[in-house]
Structure formats: structure tokens, C-alpha cells
C-alpha positions in Angstrom: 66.6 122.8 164.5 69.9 124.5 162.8 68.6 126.6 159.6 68.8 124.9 156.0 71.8 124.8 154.8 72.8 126.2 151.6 73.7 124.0 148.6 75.8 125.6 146.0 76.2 124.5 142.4 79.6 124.2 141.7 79.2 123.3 137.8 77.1 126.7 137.5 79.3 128.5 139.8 82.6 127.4 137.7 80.8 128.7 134.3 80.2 131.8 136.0 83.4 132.0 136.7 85.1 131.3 133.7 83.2 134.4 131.9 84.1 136.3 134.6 80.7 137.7 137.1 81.4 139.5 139.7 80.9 137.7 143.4 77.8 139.6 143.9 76.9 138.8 140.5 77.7 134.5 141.0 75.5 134.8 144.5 72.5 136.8 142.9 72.1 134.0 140.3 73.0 131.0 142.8 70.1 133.0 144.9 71.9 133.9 147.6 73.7 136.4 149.1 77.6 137.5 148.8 78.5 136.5 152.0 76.9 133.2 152.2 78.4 132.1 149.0 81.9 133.2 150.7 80.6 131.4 153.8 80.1 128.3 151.9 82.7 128.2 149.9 85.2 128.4 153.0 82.7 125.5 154.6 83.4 123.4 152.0 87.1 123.3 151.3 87.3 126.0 148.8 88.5 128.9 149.7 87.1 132.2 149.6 85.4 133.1 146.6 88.7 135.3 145.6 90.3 132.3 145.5 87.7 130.2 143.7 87.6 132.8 140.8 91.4 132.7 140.8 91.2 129.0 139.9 88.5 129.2 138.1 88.4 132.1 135.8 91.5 131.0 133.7 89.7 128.5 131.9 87.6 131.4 130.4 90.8 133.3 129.3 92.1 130.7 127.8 88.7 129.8 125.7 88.9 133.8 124.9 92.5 133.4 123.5 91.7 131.0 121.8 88.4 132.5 120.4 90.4 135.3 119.4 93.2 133.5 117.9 90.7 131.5 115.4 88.9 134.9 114.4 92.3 135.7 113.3 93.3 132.4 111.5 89.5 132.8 109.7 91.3 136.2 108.8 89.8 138.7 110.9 91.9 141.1 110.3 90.9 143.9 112.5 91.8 140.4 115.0 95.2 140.5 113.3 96.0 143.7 113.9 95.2 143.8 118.0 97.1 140.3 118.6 100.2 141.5 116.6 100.2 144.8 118.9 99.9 142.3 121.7 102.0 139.9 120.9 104.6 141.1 118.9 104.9 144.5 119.6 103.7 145.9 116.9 102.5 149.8 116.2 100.8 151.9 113.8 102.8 155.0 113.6 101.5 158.0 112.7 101.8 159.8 109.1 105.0 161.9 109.0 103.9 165.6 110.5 104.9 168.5 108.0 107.3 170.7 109.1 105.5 174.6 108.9 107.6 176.7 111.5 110.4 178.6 110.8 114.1 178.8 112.5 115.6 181.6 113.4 118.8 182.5 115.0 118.9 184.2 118.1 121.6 186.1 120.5 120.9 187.2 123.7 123.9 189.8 125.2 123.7 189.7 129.4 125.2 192.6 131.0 126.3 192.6 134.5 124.9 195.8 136.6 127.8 197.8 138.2 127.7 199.8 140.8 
């Protein structure tokens, strides 16, 4: 009799995805190992699981964006201030340094050694 084959949850898998676990960290909580989650994945259409996550774990950037972007609209502004170096370039330049050292003027004279 072949052994049992493995069922994977793609629902849970995708949600893992989208907040970004590791492989190893998707198979541990499926309950099975790395490879047989790659295994699986290839058996049933889907790739490797580089691939899957590739797909996959956009979904979770985009709810971050836009997680982010709402903290800022509700006036985060420690928000504002990382997405407008982000997204518009902009910087927090330093206080002007004061100016302590002194100039001076200086000649130097080479001579060439005759002999």
C-alpha cells in the first residue's frame, strides 16, 4: 500500500504566506516537513514553495501599505514622517555644525639636491 499522502491547506498556507513565515516555518505549522511541503506543492501544480510565496506574499505587502498608509491619514505622524522619506524623498538634515578650527596659510619651499 503507497504511504498516506499528504494534504496541504492552501487557505492556511496562503495566510502564512501573506505575513511572510519562512518555508520551514509554513511546514512546521502545516505539520510537516520542509521538503514535503516543496514536494507537494510541485505534485500539485504549484510550483516550488519559492514560487508559491512569490505569488502569494504580495497580498500581505499590500495590506501592510495600506496599514501603514491609514496610520498616517489617522495622523500618525511618526507614520508621516517614514512614508515621506520613502516616498518622496524626503530627509532630516542635521543642525548646522559650528565652525571651531582655525586657517592658516602655509608655504612649503622644495629644494632640489645637487650633486
Amino acid at each position: 500500500m503507497p504511504p498516506k499522502r499528504t494534504k496541504i491547506d492552501y487557505k492556511v498556507l496562503k495566510e502564512l504566506c501573506q505575513i511572510h513565515c519562512t518555508g520551514e516555518e509554513c511546514a512546521a505549522i502545516l505539520g510537516i516537513d520542509y521538503d514535503t511541503l516543496n514536494r507537494r506543492l510541485e505534485q500539485d501544480g504549484k510550483g516550488c514553495f519559492t514560487d508559491y510565496f512569490k505569488k502569494h506574499s504580495s497580498g500581505g505587502k499590500a495590506s501592510l501599505r495600506r496599514r501603514q498608509f491609514q496610520a498616517a491619514d489617522d495622523g500618525s505622524i511618526p507614520m508621516m514622517i517614514w512614508l515621506g522619506k520613502q516616498h518622496l524623498g524626503q530627509l532630516e538634515s542635521p543642525p548646522p555644525e559650528k565652525d571651531d578650527s582655525e586657517t592658516f596659510d602655509v608655504t612649503l619651499t622644495v629644494r632640489k639636491k645637487v650633486e
